[in-house]
N, CA, C and O atoms as a DFTB+ gen file, in Angstrom:
576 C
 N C O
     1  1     -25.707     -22.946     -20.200
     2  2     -24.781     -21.864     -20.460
     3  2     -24.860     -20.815     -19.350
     4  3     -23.774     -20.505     -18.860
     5  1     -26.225     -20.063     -18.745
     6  2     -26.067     -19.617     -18.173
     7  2     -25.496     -20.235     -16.382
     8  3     -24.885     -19.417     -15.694
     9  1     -25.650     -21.057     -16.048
    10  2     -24.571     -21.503     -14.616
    11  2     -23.346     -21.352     -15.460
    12  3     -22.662     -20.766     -14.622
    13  1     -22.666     -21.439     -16.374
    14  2     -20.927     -21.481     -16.837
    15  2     -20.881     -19.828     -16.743
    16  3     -19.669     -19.614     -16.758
    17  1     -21.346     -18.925     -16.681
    18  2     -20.901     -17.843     -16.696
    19  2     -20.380     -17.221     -14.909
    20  3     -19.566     -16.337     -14.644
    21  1     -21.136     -18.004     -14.033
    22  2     -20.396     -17.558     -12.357
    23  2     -19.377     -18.420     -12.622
    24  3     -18.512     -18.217     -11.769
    25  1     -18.993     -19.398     -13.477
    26  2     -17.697     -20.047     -12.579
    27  2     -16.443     -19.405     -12.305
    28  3     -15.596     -19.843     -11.526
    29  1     -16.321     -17.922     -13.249
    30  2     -15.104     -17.410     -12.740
    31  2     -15.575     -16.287     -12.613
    32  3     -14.780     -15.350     -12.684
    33  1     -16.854     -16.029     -12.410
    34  2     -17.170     -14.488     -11.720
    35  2     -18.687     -14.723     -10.886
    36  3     -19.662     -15.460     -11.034
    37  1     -18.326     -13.788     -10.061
    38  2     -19.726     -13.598      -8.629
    39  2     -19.218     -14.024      -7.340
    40  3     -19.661     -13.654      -6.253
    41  1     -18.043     -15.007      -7.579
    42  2     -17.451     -15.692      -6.036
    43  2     -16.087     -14.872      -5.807
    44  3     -16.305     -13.749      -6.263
    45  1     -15.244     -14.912      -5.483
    46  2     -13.722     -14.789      -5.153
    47  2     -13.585     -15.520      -3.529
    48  3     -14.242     -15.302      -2.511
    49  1     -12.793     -16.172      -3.711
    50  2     -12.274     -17.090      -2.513
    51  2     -10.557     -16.811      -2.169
    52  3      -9.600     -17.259      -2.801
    53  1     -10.541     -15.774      -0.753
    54  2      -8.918     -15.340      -0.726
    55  2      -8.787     -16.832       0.002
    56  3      -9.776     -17.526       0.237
    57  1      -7.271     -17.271       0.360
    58  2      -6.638     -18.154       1.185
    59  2      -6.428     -17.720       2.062
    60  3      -6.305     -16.533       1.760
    61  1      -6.248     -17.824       3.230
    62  2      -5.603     -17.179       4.673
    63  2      -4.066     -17.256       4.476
    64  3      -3.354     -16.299       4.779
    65  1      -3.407     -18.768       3.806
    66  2      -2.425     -18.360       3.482
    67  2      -1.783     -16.848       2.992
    68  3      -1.036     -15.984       3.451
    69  1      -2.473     -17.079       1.910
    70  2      -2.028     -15.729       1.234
    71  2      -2.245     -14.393       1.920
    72  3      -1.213     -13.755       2.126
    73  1      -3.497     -13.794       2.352
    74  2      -3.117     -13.204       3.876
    75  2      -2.264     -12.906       4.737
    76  3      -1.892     -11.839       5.225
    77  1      -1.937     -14.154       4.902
    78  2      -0.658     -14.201       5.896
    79  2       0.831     -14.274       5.318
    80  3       1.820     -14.181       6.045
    81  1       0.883     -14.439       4.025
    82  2       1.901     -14.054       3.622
    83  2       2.274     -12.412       3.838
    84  3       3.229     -11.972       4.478
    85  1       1.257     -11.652       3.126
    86  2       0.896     -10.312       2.911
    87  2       1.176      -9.312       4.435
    88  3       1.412      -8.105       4.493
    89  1       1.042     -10.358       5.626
    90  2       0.587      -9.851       6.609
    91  2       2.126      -9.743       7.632
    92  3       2.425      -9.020       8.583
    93  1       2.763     -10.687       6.994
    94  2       4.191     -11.224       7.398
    95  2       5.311     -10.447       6.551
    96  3       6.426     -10.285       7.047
    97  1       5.080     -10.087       5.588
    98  2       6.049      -9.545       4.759
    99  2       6.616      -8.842       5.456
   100  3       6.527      -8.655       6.670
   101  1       7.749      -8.063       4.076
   102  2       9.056      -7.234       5.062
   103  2       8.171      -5.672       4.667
   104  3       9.039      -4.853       4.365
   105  1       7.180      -5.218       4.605
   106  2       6.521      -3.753       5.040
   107  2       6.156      -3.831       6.540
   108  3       6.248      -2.886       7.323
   109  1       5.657      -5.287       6.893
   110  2       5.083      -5.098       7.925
   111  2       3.990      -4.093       8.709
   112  3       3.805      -3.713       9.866
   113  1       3.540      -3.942       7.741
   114  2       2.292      -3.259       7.867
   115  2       1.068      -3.598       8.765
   116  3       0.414      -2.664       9.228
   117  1       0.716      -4.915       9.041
   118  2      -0.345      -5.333       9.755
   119  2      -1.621      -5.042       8.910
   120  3      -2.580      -4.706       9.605
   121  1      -1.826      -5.087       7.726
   122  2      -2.929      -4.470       6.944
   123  2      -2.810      -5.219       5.759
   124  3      -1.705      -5.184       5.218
   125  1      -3.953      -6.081       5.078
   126  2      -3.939      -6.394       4.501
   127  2      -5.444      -7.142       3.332
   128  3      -5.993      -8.163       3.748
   129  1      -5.800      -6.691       2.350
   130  2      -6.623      -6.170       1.389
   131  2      -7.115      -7.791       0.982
   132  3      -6.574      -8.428       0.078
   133  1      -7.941      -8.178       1.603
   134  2      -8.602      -9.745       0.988
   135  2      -9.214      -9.419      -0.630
   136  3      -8.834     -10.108      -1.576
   137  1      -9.997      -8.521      -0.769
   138  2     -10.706      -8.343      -1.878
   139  2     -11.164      -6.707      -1.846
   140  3     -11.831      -6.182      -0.955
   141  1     -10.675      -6.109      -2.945
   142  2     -10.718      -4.768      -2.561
   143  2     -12.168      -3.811      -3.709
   144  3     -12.702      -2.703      -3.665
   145  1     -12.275      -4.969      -4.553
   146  2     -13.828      -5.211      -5.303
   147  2     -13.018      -3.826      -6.455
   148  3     -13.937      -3.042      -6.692
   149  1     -12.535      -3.643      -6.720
   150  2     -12.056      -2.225      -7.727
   151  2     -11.877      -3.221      -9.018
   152  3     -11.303      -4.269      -9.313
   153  1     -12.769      -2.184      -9.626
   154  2     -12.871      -2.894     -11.404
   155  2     -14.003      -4.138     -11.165
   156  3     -13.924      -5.106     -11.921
   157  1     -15.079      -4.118     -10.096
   158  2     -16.284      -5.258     -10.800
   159  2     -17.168      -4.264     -10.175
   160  3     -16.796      -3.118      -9.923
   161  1     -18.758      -4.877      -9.841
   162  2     -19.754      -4.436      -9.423
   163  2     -19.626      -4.025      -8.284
   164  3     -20.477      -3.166      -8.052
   165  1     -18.802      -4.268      -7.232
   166  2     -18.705      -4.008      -6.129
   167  2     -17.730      -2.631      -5.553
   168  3     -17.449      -2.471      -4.365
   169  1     -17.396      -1.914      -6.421
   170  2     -16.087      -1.248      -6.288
   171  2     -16.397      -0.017      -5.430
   172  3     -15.725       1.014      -5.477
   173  1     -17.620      -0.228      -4.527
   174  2     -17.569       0.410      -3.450
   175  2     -17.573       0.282      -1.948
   176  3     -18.004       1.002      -1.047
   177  1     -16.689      -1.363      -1.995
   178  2     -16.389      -1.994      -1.160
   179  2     -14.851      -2.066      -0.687
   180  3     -14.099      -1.738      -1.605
   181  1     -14.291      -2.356       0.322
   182  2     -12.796      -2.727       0.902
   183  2     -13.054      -3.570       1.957
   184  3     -13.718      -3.177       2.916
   185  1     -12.487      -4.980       1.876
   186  2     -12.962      -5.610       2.919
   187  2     -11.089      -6.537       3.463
   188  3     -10.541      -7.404       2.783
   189  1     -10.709      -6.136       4.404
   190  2      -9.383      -6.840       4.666
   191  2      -9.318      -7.448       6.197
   192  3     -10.238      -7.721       6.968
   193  1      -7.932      -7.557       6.348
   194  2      -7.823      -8.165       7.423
   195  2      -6.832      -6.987       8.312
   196  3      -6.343      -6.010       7.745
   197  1      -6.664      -7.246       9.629
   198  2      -5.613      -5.781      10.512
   199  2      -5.408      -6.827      11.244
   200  3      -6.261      -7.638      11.605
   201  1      -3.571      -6.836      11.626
   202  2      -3.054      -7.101      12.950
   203  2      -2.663      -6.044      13.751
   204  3      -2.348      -5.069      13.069
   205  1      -2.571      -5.881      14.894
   206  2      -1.762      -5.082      15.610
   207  2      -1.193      -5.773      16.731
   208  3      -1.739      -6.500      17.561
   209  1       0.202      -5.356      16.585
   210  2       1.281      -6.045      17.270
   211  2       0.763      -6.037      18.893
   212  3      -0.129      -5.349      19.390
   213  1       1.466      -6.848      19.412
   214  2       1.599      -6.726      20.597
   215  2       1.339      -5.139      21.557
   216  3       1.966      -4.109      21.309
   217  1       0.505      -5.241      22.426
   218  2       0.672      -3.659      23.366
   219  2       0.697      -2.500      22.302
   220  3       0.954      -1.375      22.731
   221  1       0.481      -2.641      21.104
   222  2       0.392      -1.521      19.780
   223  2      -0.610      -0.541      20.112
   224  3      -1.152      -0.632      21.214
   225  1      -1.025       0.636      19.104
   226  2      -1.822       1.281      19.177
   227  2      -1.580       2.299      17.849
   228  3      -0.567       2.955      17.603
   229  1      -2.922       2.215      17.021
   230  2      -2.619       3.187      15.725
   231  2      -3.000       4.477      16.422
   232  3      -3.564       4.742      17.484
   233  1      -2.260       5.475      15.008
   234  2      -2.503       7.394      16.072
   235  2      -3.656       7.394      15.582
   236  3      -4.033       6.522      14.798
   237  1      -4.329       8.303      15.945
   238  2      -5.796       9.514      15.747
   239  2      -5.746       9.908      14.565
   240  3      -4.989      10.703      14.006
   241  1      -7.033       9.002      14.028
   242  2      -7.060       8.880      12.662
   243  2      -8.660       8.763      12.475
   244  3      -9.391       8.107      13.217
   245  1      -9.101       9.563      11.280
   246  2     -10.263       8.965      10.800
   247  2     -10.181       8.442       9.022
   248  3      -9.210       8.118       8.338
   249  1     -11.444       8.526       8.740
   250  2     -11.536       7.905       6.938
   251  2     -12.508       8.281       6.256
   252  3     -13.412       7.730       5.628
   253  1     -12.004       9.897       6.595
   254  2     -13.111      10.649       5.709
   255  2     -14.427      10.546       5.634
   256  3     -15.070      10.567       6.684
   257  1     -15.019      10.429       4.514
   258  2     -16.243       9.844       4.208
   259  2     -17.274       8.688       4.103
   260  3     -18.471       8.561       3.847
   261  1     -15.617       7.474       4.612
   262  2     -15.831       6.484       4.687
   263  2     -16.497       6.036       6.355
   264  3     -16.315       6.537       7.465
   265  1     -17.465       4.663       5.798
   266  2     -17.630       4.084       6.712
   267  2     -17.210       2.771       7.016
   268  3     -17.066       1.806       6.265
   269  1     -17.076       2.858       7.955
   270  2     -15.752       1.492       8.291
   271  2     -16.826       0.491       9.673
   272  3     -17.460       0.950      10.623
   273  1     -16.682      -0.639       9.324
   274  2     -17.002      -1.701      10.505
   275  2     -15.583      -2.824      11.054
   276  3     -14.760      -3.430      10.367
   277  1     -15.696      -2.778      12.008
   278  2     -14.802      -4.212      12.552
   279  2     -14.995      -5.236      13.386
   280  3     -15.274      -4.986      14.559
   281  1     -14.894      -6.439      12.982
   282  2     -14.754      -7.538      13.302
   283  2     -13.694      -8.155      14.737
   284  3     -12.528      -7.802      14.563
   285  1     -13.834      -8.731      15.663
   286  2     -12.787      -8.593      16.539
   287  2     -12.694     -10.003      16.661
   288  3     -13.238     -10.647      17.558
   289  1     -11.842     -10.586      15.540
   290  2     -11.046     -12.592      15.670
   291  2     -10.401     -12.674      16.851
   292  3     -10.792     -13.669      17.462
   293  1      -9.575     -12.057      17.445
   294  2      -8.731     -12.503      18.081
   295  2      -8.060     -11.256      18.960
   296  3      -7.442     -10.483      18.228
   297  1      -8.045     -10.866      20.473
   298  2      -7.363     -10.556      20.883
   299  2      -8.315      -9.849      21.814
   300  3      -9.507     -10.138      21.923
   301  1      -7.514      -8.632      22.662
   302  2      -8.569      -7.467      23.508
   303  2      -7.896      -6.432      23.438
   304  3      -6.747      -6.165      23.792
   305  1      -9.043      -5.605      22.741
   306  2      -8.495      -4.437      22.601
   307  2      -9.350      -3.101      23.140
   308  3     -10.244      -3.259      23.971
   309  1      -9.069      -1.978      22.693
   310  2      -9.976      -0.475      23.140
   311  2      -9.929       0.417      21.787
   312  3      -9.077       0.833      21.002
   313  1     -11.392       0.476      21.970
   314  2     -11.431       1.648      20.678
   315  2     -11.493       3.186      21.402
   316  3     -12.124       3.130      22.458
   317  1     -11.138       4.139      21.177
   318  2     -11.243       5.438      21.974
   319  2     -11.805       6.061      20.538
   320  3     -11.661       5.548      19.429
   321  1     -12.321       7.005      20.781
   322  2     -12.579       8.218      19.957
   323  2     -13.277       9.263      20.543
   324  3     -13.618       9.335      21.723
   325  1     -13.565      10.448      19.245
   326  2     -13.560      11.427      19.506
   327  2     -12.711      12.495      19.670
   328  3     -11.572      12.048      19.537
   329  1     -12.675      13.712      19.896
   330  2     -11.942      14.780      19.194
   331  2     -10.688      14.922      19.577
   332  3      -9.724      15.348      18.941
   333  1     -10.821      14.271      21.409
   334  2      -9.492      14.153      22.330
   335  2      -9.183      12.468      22.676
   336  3      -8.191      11.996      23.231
   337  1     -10.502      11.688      22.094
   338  2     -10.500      10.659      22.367
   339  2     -10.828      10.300      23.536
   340  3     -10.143       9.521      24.200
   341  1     -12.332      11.020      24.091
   342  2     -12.386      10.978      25.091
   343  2     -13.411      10.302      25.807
   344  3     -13.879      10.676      26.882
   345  1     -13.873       8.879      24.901
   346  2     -14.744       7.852      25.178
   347  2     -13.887       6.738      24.832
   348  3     -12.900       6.970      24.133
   349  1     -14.128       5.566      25.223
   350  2     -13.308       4.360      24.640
   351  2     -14.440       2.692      25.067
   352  3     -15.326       2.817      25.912
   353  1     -14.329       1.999      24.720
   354  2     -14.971       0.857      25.054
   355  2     -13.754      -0.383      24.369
   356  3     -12.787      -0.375      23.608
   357  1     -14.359      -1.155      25.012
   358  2     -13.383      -2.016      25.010
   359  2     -13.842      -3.232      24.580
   360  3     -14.945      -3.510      25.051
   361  1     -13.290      -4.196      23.717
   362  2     -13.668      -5.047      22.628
   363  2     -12.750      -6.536      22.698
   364  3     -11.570      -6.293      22.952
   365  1     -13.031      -7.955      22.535
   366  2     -12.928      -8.816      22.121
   367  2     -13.297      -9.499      21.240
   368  3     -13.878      -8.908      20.329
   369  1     -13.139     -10.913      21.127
   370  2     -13.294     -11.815      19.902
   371  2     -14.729     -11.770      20.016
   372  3     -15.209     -11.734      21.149
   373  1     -15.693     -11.764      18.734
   374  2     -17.053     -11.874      18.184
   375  2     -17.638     -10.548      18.003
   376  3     -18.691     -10.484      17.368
   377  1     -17.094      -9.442      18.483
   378  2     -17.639      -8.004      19.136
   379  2     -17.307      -7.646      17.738
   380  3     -16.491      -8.215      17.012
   381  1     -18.217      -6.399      17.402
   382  2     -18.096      -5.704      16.219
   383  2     -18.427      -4.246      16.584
   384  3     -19.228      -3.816      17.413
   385  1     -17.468      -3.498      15.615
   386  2     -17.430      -1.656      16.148
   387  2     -17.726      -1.237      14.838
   388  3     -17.282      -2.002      13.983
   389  1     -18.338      -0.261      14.418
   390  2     -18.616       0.656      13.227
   391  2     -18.255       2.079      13.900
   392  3     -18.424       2.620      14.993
   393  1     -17.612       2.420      12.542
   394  2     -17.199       4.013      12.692
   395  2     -17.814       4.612      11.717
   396  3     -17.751       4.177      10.567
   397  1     -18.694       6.010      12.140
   398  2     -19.458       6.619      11.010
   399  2     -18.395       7.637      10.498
   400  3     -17.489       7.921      11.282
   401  1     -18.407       8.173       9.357
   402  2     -17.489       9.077       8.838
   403  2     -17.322      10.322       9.993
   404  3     -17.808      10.988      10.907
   405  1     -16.254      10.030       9.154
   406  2     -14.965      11.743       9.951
   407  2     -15.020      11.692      11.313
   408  3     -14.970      12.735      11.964
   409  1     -15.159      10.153      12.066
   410  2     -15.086      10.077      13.615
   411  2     -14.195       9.840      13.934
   412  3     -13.789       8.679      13.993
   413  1     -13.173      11.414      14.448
   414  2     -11.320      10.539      15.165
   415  2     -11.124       9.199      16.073
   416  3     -11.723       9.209      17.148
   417  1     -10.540       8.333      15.833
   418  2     -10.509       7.029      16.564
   419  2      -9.212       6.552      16.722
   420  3      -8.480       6.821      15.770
   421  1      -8.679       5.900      17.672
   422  2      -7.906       5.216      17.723
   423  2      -8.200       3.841      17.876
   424  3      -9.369       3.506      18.067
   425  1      -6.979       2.703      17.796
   426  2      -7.785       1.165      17.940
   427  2      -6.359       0.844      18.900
   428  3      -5.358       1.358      18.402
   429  1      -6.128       0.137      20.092
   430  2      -5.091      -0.481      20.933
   431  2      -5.395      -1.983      21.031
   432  3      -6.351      -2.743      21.186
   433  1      -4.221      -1.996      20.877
   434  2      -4.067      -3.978      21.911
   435  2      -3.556      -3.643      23.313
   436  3      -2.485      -3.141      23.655
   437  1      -4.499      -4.011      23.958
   438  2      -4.437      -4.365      24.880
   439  2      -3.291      -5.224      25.807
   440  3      -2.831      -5.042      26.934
   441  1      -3.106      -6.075      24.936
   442  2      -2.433      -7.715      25.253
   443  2      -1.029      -7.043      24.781
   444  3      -0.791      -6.312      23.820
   445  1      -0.131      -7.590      25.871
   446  2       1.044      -7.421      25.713
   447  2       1.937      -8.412      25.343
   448  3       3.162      -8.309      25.411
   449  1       1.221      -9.521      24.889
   450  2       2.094     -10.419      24.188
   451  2       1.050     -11.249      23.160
   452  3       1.391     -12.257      22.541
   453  1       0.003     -10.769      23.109
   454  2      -0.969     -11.309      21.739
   455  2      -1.159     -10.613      20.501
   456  3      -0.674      -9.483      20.566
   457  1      -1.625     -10.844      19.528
   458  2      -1.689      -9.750      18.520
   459  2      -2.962      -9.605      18.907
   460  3      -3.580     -10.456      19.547
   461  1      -3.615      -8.021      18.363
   462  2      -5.290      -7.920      18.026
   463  2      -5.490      -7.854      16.709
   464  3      -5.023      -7.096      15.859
   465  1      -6.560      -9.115      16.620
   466  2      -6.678      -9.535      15.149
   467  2      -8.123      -8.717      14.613
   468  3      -8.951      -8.427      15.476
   469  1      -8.367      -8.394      13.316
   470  2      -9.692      -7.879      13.370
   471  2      -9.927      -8.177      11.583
   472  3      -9.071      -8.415      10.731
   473  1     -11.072      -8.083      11.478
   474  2     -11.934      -7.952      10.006
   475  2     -12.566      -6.649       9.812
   476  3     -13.535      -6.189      10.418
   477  1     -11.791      -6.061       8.767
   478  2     -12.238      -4.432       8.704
   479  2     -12.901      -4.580       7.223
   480  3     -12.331      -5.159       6.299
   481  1     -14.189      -3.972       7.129
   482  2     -15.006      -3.795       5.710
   483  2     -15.106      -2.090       5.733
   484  3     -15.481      -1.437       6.706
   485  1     -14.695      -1.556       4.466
   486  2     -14.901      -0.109       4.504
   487  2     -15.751      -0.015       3.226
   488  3     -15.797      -0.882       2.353
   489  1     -16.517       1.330       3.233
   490  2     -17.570       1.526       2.646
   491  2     -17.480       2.145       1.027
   492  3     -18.291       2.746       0.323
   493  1     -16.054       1.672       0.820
   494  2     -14.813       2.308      -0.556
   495  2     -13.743       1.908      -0.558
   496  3     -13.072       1.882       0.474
   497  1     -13.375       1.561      -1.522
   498  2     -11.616       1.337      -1.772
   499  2     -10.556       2.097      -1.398
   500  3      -9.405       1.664      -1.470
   501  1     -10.912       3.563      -0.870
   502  2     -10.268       4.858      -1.691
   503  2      -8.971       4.352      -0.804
   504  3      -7.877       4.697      -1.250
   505  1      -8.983       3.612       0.340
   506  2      -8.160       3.637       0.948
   507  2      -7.538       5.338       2.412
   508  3      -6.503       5.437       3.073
   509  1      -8.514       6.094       2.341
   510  2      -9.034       7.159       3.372
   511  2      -8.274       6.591       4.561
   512  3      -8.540       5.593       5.230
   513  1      -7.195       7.516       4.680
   514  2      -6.832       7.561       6.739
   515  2      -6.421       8.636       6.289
   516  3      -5.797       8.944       5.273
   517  1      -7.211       9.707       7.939
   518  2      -6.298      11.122       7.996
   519  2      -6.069      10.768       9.240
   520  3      -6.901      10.483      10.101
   521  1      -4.274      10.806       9.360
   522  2      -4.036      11.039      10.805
   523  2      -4.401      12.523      11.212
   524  3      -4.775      13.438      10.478
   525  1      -4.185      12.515      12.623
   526  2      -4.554      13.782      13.148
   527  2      -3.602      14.400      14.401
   528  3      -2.901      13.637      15.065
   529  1      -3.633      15.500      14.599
   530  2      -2.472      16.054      15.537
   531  2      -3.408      16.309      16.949
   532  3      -3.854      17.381      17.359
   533  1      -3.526      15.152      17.456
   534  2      -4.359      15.923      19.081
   535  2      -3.876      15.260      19.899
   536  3      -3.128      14.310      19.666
   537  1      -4.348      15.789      21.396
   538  2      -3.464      15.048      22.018
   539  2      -4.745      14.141      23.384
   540  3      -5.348      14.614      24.348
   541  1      -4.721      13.544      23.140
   542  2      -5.459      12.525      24.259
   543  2      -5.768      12.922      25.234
   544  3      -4.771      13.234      25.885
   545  1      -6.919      13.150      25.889
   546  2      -7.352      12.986      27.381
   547  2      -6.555      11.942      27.728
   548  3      -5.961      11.246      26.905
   549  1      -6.500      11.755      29.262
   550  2      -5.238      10.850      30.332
   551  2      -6.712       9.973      29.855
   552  3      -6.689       9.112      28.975
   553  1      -7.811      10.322      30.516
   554  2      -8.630       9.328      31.582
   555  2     -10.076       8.861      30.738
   556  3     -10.955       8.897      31.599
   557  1     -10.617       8.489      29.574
   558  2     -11.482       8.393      28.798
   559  2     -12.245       8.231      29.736
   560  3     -11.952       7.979      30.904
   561  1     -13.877       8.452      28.987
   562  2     -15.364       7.766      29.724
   563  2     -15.449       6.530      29.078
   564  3     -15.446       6.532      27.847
   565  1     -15.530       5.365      29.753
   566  2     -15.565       4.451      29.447
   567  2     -17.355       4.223      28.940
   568  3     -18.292       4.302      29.735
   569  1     -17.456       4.009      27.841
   570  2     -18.839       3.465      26.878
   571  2     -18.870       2.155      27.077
   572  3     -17.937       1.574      26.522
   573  1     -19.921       1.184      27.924
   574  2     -20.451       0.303      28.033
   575  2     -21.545      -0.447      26.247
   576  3     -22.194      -1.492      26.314
């Protein structure tokens, strides 16, 4: 009896299909929620998937209180942050970035005809982005 009680709880298995439905739709969002753990033991988890289009770039944004890590599947991109955004390093497939709370960041693709694919886990559901009104240094310090 007790193994019959995980068979429909402790695992969740998303499809990539389904993903990519989510990811394709007509919001077009590039954002999309594999398992967002709200309502079990975990509900202080968010773990999804991010495209960004071609040559894209999200604005100057952080996530509050949250802490956020990313995964880099597919593409080359630059993370900048800071207040003007005035460090940046630059990221491909296997590379992983963590952002500690309330750190302004931006994320770019690079690639002007690839998407940048990534695996984002945040440290809450709440779903936290504050954009922000600043305006960029031209010339970042590049962080090795």
């Amino acid at each position: 009896m007790g193994a019959m009680k995980w068979r429909n709880n402790g695992v969740t298995i998303v499809r990539a299909t389904s993903l990519n439905a989510v990811m394709a739709g007509p919001s077009g969002r590039g954002l999309a929620a594999a398992v967002d753990f709200a309502g079990t033991d975990g509900s202080k988890t968010w773990l999804g998937t991010i495209s960004l289009r071609p040559a894209a770039k999200t604005g100057i944004h952080h996530h509050g209180h949250t802490e956020v890590a990313i995964y880099v599947v597919k593409g080359r991109g630059q993370i900048r942050w800071g207040e003007r955004l005035e460090f940046a390093g630059r990221v491909g497939p296997g590379d992983f970035v963590y952002f500690a709370p309330y750190v302004p960041h931006q994320e770019q693709n690079l690639d002007p005809s690839e998407t940048f694919d990534i695996v984002s886990v945040r440290s809450n559901n709440e779903g936290i982005r504050i954009d922000l009104d600043a305006e960029p240094v031209e010339e970042p310090e590049t962080i090795f």
